[in-house]
C-alpha positions in Angstrom: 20.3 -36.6 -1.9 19.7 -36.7 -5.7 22.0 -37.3 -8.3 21.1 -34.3 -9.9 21.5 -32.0 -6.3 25.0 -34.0 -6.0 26.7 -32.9 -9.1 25.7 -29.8 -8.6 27.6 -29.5 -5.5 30.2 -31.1 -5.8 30.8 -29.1 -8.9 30.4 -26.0 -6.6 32.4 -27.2 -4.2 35.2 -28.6 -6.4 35.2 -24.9 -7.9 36.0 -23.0 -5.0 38.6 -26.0 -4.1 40.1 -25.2 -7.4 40.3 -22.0 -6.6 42.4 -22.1 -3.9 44.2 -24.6 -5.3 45.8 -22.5 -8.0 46.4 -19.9 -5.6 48.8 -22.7 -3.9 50.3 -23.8 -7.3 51.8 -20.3 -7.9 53.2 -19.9 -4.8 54.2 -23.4 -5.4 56.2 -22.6 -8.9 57.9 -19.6 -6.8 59.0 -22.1 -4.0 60.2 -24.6 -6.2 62.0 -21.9 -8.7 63.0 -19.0 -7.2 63.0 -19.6 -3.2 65.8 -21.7 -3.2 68.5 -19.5 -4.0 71.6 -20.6 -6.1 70.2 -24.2 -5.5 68.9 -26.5 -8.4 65.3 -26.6 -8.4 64.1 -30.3 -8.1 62.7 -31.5 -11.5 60.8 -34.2 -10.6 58.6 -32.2 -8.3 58.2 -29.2 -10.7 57.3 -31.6 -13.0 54.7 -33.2 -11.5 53.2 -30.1 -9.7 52.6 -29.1 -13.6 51.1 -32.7 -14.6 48.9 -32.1 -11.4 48.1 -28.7 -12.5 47.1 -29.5 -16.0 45.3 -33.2 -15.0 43.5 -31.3 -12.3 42.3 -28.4 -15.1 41.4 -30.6 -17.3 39.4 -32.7 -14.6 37.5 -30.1 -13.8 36.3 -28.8 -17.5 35.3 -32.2 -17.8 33.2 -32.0 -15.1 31.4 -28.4 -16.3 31.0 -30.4 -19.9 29.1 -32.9 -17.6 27.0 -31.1 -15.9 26.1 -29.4 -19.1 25.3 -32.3 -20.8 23.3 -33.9 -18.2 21.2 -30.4 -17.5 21.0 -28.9 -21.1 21.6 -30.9 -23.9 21.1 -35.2 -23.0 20.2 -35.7 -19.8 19.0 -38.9 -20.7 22.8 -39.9 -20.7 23.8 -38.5 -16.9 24.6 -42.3 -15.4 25.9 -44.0 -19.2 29.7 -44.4 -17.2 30.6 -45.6 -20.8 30.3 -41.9 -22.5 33.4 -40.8 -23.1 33.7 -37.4 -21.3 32.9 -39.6 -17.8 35.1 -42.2 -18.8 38.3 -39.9 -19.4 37.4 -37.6 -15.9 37.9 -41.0 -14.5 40.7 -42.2 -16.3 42.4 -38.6 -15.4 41.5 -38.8 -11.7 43.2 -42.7 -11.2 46.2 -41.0 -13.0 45.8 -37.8 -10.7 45.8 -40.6 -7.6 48.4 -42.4 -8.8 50.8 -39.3 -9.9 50.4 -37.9 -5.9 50.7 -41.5 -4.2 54.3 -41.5 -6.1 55.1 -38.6 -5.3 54.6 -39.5 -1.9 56.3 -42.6 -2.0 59.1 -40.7 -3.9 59.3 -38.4 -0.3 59.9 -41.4 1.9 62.2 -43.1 -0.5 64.2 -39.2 -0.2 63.2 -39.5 3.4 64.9 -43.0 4.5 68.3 -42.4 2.7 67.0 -43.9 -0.5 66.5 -47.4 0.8 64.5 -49.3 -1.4 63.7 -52.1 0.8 61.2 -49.2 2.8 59.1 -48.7 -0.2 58.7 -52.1 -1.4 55.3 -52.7 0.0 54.0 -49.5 -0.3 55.1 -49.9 -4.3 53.1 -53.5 -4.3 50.4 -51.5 -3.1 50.6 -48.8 -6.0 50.8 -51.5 -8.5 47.9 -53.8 -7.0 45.9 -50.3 -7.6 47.1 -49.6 -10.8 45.7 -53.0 -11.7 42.3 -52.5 -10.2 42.6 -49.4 -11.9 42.7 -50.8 -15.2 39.8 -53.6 -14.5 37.6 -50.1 -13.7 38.1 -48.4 -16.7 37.4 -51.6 -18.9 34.2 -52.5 -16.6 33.0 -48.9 -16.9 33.6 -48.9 -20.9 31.5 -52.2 -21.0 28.4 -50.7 -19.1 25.0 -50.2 -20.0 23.1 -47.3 -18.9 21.5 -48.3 -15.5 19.9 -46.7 -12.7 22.4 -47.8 -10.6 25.0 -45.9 -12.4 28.8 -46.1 -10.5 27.1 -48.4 -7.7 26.2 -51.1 -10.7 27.8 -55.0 -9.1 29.9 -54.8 -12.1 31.4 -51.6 -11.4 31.6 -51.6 -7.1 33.9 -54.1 -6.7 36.9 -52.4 -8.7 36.1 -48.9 -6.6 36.2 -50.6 -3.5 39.2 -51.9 -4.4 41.2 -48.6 -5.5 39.8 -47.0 -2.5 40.8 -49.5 -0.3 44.4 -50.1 -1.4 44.6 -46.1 -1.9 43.4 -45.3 1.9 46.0 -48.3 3.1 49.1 -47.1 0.8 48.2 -43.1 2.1 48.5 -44.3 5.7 51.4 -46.6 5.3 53.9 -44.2 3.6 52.7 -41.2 5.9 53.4 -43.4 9.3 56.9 -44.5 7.4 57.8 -40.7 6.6 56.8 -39.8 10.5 58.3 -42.4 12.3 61.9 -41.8 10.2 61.9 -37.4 11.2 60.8 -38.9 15.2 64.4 -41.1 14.7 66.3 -38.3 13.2 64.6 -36.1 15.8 65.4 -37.7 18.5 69.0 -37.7 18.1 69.4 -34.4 17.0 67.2 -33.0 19.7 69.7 -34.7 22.0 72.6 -33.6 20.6 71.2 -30.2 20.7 70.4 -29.0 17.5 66.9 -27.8 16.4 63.6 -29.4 16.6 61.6 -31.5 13.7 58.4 -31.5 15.3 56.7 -28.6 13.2 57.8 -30.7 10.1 56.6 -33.5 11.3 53.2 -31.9 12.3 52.5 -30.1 9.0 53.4 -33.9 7.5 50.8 -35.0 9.3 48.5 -32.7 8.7 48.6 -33.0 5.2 48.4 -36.7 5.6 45.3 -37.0 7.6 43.7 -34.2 5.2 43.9 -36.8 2.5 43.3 -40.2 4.2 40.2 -38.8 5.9 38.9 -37.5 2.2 39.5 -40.7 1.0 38.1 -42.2 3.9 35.0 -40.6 3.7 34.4 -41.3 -0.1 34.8 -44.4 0.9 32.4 -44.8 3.1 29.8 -42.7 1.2 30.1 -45.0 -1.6 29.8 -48.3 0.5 26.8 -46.6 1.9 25.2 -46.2 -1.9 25.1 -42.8 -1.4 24.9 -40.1 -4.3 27.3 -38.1 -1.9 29.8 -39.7 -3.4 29.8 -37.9 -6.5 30.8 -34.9 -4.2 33.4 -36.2 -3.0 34.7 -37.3 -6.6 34.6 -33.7 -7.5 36.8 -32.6 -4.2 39.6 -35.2 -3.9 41.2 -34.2 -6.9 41.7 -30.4 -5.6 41.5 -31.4 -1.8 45.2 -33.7 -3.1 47.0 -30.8 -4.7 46.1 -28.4 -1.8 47.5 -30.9 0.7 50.8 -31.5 -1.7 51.3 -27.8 -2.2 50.3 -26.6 1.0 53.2 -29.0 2.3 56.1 -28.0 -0.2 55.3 -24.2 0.5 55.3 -24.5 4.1 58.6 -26.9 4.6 
């Protein structure tokens, strides 16, 4: 698969994604707004599906401007990581990761009572990112123009890294937030009152949808593939359809 043939899909792909993804974010305003009655809406997750909605836009001109540029007008600058248009799409898709992992801790922190203890690790784990994060950028604004592009030895390491600590954080804060509903569940179900188990399946669901994603980027990219660049496309949309899917539904 060529770089060129890559892009081009992933920008396809990504566009249908988005598609569907602002679809979601509607009915995700009403939810959040309207649904809930007399209630108080919660402002820290209609605030964040709006960062998420307006990272994720601007994420995906950024990629058309791309694929522009490398087509039409300097395609002799596709692989400089150090151009500025590649450089913020990357910058706004570690922010986009970062915005939906807190959120997510944010749900087991709601989840367990508000025991901080619980989230400790998985907040290490977020910060240890954020770092690796910040060694990306700063490698990728130091590049030269290579062949090897976002596999280049000085970039890999901090990928594999992010990708890494992302996938183990995903699967660490899903398994907390599933194991807590199974306790409450338990003793509700035996004091007879109603179920948890469709909760708890859509909050898997949703899990597995992203922690497969990522784990298939990740392999794609260990594997030097230019796959990859699909994949880079699709998690950013692939991560709001997951988080709205699951505030819609519960």
């Amino acid at each position: 698969l060529s770089v060129s043939t890559a892009a081009l899909v992933g920008l396809f792909t990504s566009s249908i994604l988005y598609g569907i993804y602002l679809v979601l974010f509607v009915g995700c305003l009403y939810v959040l707004l309207k649904k809930w009655g007399m209630a108080p809406p919660n402002h820290i997750l209609v605030s964040a599906s709006i960062a998420m909605f307006v990272i994720n836009t601007t994420i995906v001109a950024l990629s058309f401007s791309r694929v522009q540029d490398a087509f039409l007008l300097d395609p002799s600058n596709a692989l400089n990581l150090a151009e500025w248009k590649e450089l913020t799409r990357t910058m706004l898709t570690c922010v986009y990761m970062i915005l939906a992992d807190s959120l997510l801790i944010y749900r087991c922190w709601i989840v367990w009572k508000r025991q901080l203890w619980v989230i400790a690790a998985p907040i290490t784990l977020l910060i240890a990112c954020s770092g690796m994060i910040i060694m990306l950028l700063r490698a990728m604004a130091l590049s030269t123009e290579s062949a090897e592009g976002i596999f280049a030895p000085s970039i890999a390491p901090w990928i594999t890294a992010v990708l890494v600590l992302t996938l183990v954080q995903n699967l660490l804060v899903t398994c907390l937030i599933v194991y807590r509903i199974l306790k409450v569940n338990s003793s509700v179900s035996g004091s007879g009152g109603r179920t948890l188990r469709p909760i708890i399946a859509m909050i898997l669901e949703s899990g597995a949808l992203y922690v497969v994603t990522l784990f298939i980027w990740l392999m794609t990219y260990v594997a030097h593939s230019f796959s990859e660049y699909i994949l880079v496309d699709c998690i950013n949309p692939a991560i709001g359809i997951t988080y709205f899917l699951l505030i819609i539904r519960v």
